[in-house]
C-alpha positions in Angstrom: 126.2 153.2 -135.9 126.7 152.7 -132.3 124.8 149.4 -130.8 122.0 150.2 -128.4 122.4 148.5 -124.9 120.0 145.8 -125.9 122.0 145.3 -129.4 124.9 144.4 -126.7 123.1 142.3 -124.1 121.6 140.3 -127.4 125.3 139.7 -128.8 126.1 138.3 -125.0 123.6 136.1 -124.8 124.0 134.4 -128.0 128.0 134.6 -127.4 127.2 132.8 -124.4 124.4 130.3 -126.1 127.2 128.9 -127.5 128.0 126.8 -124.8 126.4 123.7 -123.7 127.7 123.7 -120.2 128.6 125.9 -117.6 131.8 124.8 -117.0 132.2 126.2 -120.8 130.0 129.3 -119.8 132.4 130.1 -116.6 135.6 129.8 -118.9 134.3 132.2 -121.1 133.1 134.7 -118.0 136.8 134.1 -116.9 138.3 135.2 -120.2 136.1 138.3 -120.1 137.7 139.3 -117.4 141.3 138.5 -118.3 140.5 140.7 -121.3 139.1 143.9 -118.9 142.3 146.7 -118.6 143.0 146.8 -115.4 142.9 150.0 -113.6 145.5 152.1 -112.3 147.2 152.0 -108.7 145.5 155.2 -108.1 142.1 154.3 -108.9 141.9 151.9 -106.4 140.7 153.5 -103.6 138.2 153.2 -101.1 135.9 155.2 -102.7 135.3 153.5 -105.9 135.5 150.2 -103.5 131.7 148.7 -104.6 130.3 148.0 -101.6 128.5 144.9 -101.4 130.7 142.5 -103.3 132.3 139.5 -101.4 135.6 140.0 -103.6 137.4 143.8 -103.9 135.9 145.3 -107.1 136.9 149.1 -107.9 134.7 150.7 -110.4 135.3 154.1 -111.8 133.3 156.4 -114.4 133.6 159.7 -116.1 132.1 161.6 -118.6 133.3 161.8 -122.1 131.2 163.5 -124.6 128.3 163.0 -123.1 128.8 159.6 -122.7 129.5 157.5 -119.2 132.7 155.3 -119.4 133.0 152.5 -116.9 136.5 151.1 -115.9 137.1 148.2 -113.5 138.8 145.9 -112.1 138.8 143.1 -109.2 141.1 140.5 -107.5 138.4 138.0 -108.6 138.4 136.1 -112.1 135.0 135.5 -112.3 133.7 138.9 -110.5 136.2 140.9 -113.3 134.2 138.8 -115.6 130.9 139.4 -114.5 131.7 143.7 -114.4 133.4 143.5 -117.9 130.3 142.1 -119.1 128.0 145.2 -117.5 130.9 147.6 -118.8 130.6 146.0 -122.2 126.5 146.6 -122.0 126.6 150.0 -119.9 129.5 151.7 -120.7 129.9 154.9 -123.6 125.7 155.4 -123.6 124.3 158.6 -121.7 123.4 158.5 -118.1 119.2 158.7 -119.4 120.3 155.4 -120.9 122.0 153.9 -118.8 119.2 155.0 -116.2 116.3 153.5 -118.2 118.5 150.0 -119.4 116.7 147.0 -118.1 119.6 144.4 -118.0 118.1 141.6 -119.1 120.8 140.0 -120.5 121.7 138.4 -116.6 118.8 136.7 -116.3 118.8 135.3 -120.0 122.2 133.6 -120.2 121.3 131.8 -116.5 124.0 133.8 -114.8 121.2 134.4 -112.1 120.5 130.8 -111.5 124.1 129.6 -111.2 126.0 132.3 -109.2 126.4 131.8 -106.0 124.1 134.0 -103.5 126.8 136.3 -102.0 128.0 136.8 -106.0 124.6 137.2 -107.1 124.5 139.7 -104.7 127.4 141.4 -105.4 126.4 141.9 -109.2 123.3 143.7 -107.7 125.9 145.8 -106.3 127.7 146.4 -109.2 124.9 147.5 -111.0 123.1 149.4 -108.7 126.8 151.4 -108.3 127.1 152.0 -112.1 122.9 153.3 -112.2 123.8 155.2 -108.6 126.7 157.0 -111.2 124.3 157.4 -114.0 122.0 159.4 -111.5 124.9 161.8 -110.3 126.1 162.4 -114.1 123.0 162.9 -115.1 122.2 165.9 -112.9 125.4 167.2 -114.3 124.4 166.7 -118.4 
C-alpha cells in the first residue's frame, strides 16, 4: 500500500531523530539532496524558477495517473536537500492531498528553528509553489 503523506513526514522525522547534532542533521539534509535527480537542461527555465528562494531552485510537476509528481533541482546543497525532502512527502499523492497536507514534519525535526531566515523563507516558497501547482492540477482532475 502506498504511504499516506503523514506515513512519510513520520519516517523523516525519526530518520532525522537519529542524530544528536545538527552538524549530523545538516549532513544528512546534504545527502538528501545529492541523492535528488537532477533535472534536465530544459527544465530550467524561468518559469519553473521558485520565486522567493535566496538560491536558484527549479521545480517542475506533472500529472501521472492522477497523481502530482514533483521534480527539482538547485545550485544549493542544503536548499536540494530541503526540496527533496517536500518531494519525498508531496510528490505521487493527488492535488486534494497535496492541498489538504499540513507539513508538519518541518517544524518537528527543528528545521524551522535552525535555518537561516532568508532559507526559512525560501522553503515557504517552495511549498507554497508545489500547493500553488496542486491548486491548478486540481481544477484539471
Amino acid at each position: 500500500m502506498a504511504s499516506t503523506i503523514n506515513d512519510t513526514q513520520e519516517e523523516l522525522i525519526e530518520e532525522f531523530g537519529l542524530f544528536e547534532d545538527w552538524a549530523d542533521k545538516y549532513e544528512y539534509l546534504i545527502d538528501l539532496g545529492k541523492k535528488l535527480p537532477g533535472l534536465s537542461e530544459d527544465l530550467k527555465t524561468d518559469e519553473n524558477v521558485i520565486k522567493g528562494c535566496q538560491s536558484k531552485v527549479w521545480l517542475h510537476a506533472f500529472m501521472q495517473d492522477g497523481k502530482l509528481i514533483f521534480q527539482a533541482d538547485s545550485e544549493a546543497v542544503i536548499v536540494k536537500g530541503l526540496i527533496s525532502m517536500l518531494i519525498r512527502v508531496l510528490s505521487g499523492h493527488s492535488p486534494t492531498e497535496i492541498l489538504k497536507a499540513d507539513l508538519y514534519f518541518i517544524d518537528r525535526i527543528g528545521m524551522s528553528q535552525h535555518l537561516a531566515q532568508t532559507r526559512s523563507n525560501g522553503l515557504l516558497s517552495m511549498v507554497k509553489q508545489m500547493k500553488n501547482y496542486a491548486l491548478a492540477y486540481s481544477s484539471q482532475v
